[in-house]
VOGU-3710 file (C-alpha; in Angstrom, 3 decimals, decimal comma):
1> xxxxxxxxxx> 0,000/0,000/0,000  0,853/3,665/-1,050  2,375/5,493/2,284  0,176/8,608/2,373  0,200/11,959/4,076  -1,294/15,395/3,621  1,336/17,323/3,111  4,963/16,500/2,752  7,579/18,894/2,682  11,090/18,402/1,859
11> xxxxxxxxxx> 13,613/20,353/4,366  13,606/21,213/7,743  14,981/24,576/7,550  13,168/27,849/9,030  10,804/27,708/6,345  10,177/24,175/6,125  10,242/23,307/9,974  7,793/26,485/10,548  5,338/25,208/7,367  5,195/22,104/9,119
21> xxxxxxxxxx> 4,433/23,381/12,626  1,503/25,430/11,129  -0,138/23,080/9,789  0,789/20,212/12,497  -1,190/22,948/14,874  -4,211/22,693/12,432  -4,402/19,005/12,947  -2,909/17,971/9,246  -0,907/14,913/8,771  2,371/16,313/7,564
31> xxxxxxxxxx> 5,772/14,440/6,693  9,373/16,658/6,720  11,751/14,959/5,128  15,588/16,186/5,743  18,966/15,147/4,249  20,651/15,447/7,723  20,710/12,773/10,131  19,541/13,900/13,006  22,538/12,962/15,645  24,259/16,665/15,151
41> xxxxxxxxxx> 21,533/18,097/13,294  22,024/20,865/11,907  25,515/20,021/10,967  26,009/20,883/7,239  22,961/23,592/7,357  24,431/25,832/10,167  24,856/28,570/8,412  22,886/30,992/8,997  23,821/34,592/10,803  20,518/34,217/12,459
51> xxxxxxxxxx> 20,028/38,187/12,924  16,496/39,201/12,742  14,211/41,810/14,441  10,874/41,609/17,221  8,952/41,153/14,422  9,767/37,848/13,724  10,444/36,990/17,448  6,877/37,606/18,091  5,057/36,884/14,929  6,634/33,208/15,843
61> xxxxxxxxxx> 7,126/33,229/19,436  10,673/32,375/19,401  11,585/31,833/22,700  14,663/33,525/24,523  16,463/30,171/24,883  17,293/30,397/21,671  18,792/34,111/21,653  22,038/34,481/21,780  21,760/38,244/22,235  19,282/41,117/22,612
71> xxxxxxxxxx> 20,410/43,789/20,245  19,568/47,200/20,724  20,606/49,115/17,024  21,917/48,415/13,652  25,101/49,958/12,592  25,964/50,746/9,134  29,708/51,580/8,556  31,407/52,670/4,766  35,445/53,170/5,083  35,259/56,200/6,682
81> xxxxxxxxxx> 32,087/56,279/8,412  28,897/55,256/10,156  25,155/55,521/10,842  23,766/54,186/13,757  19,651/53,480/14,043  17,940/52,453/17,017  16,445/49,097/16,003  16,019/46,547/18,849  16,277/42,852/17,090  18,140/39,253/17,939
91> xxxxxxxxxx> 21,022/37,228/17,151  19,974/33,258/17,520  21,794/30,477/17,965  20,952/29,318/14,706  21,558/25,361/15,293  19,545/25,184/19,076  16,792/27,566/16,716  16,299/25,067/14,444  16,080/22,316/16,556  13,600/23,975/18,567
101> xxxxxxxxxx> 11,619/24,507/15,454  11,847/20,774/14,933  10,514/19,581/18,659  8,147/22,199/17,869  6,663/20,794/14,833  6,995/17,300/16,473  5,018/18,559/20,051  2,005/19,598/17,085  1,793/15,896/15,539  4,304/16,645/12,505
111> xxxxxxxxxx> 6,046/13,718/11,599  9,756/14,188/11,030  12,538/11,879/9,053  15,725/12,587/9,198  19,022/10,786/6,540  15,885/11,394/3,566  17,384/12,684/0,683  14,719/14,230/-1,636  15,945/12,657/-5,092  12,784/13,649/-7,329
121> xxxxxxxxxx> 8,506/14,237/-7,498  6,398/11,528/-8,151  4,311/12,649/-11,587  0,980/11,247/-12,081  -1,314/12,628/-15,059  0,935/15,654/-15,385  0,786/16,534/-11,898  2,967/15,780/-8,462  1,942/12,966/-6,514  4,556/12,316/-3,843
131> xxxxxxxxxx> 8,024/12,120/-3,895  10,748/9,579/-3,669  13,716/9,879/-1,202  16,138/8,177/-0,472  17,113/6,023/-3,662  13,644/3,897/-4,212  11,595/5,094/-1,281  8,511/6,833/-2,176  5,888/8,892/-0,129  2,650/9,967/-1,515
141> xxxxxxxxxx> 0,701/13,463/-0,574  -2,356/15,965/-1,714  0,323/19,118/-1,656  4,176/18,580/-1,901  6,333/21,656/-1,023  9,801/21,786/-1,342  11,916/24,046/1,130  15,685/22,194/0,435  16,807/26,075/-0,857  18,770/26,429/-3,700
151> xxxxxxxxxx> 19,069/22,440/-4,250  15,621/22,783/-5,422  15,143/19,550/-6,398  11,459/19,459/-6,745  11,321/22,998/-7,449  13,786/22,937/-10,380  12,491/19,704/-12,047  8,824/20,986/-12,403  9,762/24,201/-14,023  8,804/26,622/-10,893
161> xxxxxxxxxx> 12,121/28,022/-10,332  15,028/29,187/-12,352  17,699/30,186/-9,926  20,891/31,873/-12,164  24,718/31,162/-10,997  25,251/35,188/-11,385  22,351/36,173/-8,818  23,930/33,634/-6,232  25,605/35,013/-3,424  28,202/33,222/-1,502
171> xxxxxxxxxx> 29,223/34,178/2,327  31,594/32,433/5,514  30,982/33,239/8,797  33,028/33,147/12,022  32,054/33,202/15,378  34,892/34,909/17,771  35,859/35,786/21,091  38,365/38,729/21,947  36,663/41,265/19,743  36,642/44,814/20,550
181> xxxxxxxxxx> 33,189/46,364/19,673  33,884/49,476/21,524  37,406/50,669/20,049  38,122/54,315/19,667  38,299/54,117/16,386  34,881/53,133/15,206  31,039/52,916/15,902  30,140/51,262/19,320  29,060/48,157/18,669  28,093/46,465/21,902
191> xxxxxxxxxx> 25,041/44,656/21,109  24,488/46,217/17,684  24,283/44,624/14,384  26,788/46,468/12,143  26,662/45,903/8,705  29,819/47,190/6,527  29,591/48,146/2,430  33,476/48,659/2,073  34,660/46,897/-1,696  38,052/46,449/-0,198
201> xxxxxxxxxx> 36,797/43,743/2,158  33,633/42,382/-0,022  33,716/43,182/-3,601  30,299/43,370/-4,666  28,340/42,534/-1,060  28,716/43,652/2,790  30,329/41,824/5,566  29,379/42,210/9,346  29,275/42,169/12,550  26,665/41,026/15,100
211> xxxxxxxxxx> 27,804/41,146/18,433  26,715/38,104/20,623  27,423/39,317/23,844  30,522/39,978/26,298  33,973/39,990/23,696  32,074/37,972/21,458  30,717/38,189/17,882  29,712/36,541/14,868  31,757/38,180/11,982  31,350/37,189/7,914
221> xxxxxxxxxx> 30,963/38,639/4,607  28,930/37,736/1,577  29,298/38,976/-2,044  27,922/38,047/-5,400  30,238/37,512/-8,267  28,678/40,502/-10,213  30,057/42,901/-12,436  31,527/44,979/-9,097  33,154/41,771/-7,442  35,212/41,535/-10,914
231> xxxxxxxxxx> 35,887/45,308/-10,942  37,120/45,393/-6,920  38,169/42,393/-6,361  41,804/41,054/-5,413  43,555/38,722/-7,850  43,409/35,611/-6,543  41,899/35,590/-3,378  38,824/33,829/-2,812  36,333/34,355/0,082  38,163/32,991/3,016
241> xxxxxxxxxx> 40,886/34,891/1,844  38,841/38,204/2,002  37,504/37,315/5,762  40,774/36,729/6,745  42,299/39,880/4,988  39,875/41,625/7,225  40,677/40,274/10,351  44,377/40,765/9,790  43,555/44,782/8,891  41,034/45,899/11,486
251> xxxxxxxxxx> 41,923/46,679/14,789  38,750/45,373/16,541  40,550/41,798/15,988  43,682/42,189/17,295  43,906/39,473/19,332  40,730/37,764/18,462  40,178/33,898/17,985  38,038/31,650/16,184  35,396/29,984/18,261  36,642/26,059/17,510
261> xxxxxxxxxx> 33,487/24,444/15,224  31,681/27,624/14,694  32,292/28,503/11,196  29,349/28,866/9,101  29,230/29,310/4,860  26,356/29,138/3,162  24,881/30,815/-0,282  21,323/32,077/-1,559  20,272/33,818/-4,729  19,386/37,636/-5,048
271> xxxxxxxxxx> 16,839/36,945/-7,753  13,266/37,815/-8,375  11,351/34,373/-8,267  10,237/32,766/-11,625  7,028/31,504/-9,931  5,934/29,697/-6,828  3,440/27,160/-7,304  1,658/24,660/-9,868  -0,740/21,431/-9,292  -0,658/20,041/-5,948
281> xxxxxxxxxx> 2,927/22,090/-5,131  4,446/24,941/-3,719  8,108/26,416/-3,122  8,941/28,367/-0,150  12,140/29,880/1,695  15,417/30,314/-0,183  14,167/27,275/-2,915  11,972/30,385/-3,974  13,966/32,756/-3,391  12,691/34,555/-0,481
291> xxxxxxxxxx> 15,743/36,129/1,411  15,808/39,714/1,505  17,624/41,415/-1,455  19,180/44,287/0,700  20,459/42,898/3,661  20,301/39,707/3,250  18,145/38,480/5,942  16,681/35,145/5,599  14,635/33,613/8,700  11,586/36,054/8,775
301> xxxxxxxxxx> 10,865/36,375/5,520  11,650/32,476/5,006  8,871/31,924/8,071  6,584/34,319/6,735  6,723/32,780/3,216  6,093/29,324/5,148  3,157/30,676/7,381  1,970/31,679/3,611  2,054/28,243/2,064  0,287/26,681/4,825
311> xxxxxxxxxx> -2,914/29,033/4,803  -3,003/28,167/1,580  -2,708/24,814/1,947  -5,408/25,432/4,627  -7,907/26,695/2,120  -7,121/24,287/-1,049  -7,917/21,316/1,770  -11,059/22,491/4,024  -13,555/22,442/1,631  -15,648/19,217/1,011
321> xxxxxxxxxx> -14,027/18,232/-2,144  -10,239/19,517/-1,666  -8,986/21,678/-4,819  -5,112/21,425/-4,858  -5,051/22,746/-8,462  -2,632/25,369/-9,777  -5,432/28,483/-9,794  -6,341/27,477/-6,018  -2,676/27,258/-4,550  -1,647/30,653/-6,711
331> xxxxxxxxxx> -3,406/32,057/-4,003  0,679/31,596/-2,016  1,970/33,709/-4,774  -0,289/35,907/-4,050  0,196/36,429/-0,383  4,186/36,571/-1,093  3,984/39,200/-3,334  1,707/41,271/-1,037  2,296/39,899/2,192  5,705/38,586/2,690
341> xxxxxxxxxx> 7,856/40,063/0,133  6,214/43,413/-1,017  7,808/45,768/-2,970  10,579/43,522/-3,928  11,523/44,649/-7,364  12,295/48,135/-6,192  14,513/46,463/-3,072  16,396/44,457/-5,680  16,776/47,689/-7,911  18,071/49,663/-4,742
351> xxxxxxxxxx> 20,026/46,335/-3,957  22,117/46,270/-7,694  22,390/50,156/-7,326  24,160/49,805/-3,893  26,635/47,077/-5,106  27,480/49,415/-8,208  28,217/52,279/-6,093  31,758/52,508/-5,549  33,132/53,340/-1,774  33,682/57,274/-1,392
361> xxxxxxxxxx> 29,831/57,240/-2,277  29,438/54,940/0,811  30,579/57,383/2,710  28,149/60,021/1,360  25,389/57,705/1,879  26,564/57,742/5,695  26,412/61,599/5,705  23,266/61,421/3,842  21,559/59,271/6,503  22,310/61,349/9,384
371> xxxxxxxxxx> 20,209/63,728/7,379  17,325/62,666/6,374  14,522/61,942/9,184  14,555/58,505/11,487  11,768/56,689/9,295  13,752/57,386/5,629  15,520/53,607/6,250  12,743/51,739/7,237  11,336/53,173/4,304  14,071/52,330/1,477
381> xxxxxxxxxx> 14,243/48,837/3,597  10,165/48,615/2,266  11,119/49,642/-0,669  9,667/53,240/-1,061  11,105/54,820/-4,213  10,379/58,292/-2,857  12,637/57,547/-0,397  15,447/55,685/-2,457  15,094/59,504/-4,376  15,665/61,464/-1,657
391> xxxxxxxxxx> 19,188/60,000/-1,242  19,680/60,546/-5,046  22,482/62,864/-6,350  23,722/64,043/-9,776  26,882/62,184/-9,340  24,364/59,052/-8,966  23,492/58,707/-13,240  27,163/57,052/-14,224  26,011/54,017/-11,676  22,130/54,425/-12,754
401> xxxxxxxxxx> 22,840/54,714/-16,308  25,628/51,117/-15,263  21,851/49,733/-13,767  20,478/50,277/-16,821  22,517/48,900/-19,391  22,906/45,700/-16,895  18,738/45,376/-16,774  18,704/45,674/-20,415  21,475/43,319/-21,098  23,529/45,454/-22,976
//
């Protein structure tokens, strides 16, 4: 006999795990299935920064056990200079966070199988039946959504998503102790999370640093090989090389170590999504992509787009006779466009413009910051385009015009 289950999703990330505790809590039968074994888990998927903001701590009700510090701004530092906003948010312990996500999910019914390799869907008529895992093994299922990120395996072989090598962004993370987040020389950063647009450390992307209390701090960088990566960028040195070149040049880690087992790398496309859904199947998290084209923050939006997918899984499955067809479960793309990911073509836009801009106009942007009134980055972050204009200046069109000709192929 067929094994059966509601809903299965593949991956037990943020998005997955949280999909699967929504719908667990509605009294679904739903089956995660994760590559990992469990003993260690997450081992190879640690890699997450795990910053996010009160938003998502209490849209979710992520508990404080899993908070590795309470943050009270975000910093924003170009090579010469800073802007500091008060913004209270949370660095997690992103390994105990998804584990707790897990037990969650499990506590609400959700079955959970670990060393499950998604291989491929299961087509019946045209449409996704189930998937098999695992070599041979198959499962069967009314809705299938795949949440691996950008393995996509599902995702890629029925034609939803079309994630490009040169939108894919690559980062490393370390976690150290000995840092000094309150030297002379720069912003305070005691429990701040500072982000850092400086094309001598990341060509083409940021790097960072989220302080995770006492002398502590999880510090990375992330860059996409774009057209300003190959402009900047240092022959020969590859992305570990550019993390350590920055801890060798900044005094804040003089005398800083590396945390033994805490380095984290990870990658995740800066794309607009092809689509989300067809028959009987839906994409969430970074398999979409959901992660936030500006500052690269993953975990809310990934939970959002989860809490998305399982309303609408909610609604294609109530009714008498259950309607899992593509028109009925376009109602997720729907809600992501409006709901968990508005605006996003102008935050991409702002997102290429940034990464074109070379450094001395980093510095202006500081300046031009400390000007403007308290709500004018929250409101590029949403991304206003009144407000991306109001930080606009003549010497702006030779990167605009470099926008242009990039959009248009040229």
């Amino acid at each position: 006999m067929r094994e059966r289950f509601d809903v299965v999703i593949a991956g037990a990330g943020p998005a997955g795990a949280q999909c699967a505790r929504d719908l667990a809590e509605r009294d679904y039968d739903v089956l995660v299935l994760e590559t990992e074994s469990e003993d260690g888990f997450p081992r190879q998927s640690n890699k997450s920064t795990a910053g996010t903001f009160m938003s998502a701590m209490t849209s979710f009700s992520i508990p404080d056990e899993v908070v590795m510090n309470y943050t009270d701004n975000v910093v924003l530092e170009s090579p010469n200079d800073h802007y500091v906003r008060k913004q209270t948010g949370a660095v997690l312990e992103f390994a105990e966070f998804k584990r707790w996500l897990v037990a969650e999910g499990r506590d609400h019914g959700a079955t959970y199988r670990f060393d499950a390799r998604v291989s491929a869907p299961i087509m019946e008529n045209g449409e996704i039946a189930g998937v098999r895992y695992d070599g041979d093994e198959e499962v069967y299922a009314d809705i299938v959504i795949d949440a691996t990120g950008p393995a996509a395996p599902l995702a890629k072989k029925l034609d939803v998503c079309d994630l490009q090598r040169d939108h894919q962004a690559i980062g490393v993370e370390y976690e150290l102790e000995g840092v000094d987040v309150n030297h002379d020389d720069y912003a305070d950063l005691r429990d701040a999370m500072m982000l850092r647009l400086d094309h001598d450390l990341a060509p083409g992307g940021y790097s960072w640093i989220f302080h995770t209390g006492a002398d502590t701090a999880k510090v990375g960088l992330c860059y996409i090989q774009n057209g300003s990566h190959h402009k900047y960028a240092k022959d020969g040195m590859g992305i570990d090389d550019y993390l350590e070149y920055w801890l060798d040049s900044d005094p804040r880690f003089d005398g800083a170590e590396r945390i033994e087992g805490q380095q984290h790398r990870g990658s995740a496309h800066i794309q607009p999504p092809k689509s989300m859904s067809t028959d009987r199947f839906m994409a969430i998290g970074d398999t979409v992509p959901t992660i936030d084209p500006l500052w690269g923050e993953g975990i809310h939006k990934g939970m959002k787009s989860a809490r998305a997918a399982a309303a609408t899984v909610d609604a294609a499955l109530t009714p008498d006779e259950p309607d899992t067809s593509a028109e009925t479960l376009s109602v997720y793309d729907q809600l992501w466009h409006s709901d968990v990911a508005p605006k996003h073509s102008a935050r991409l836009m702002m997102t290429e413009l940034l990464y074109l801009a070379p450094n001395e106009r980093y510095d202006q942007l500081m300046a031009d910051l400390r000007q403007t009134a308290d709500d004018t980055l929250k409101q590029i972050n949403s991304g206003d385009r009144r407000a991306i204009a109001k930080l606009a200046h003549l010497s702006d069109v030779p990167v605009i015009a470099a926008y242009a000709r990039r959009r248009l192929g040229i």
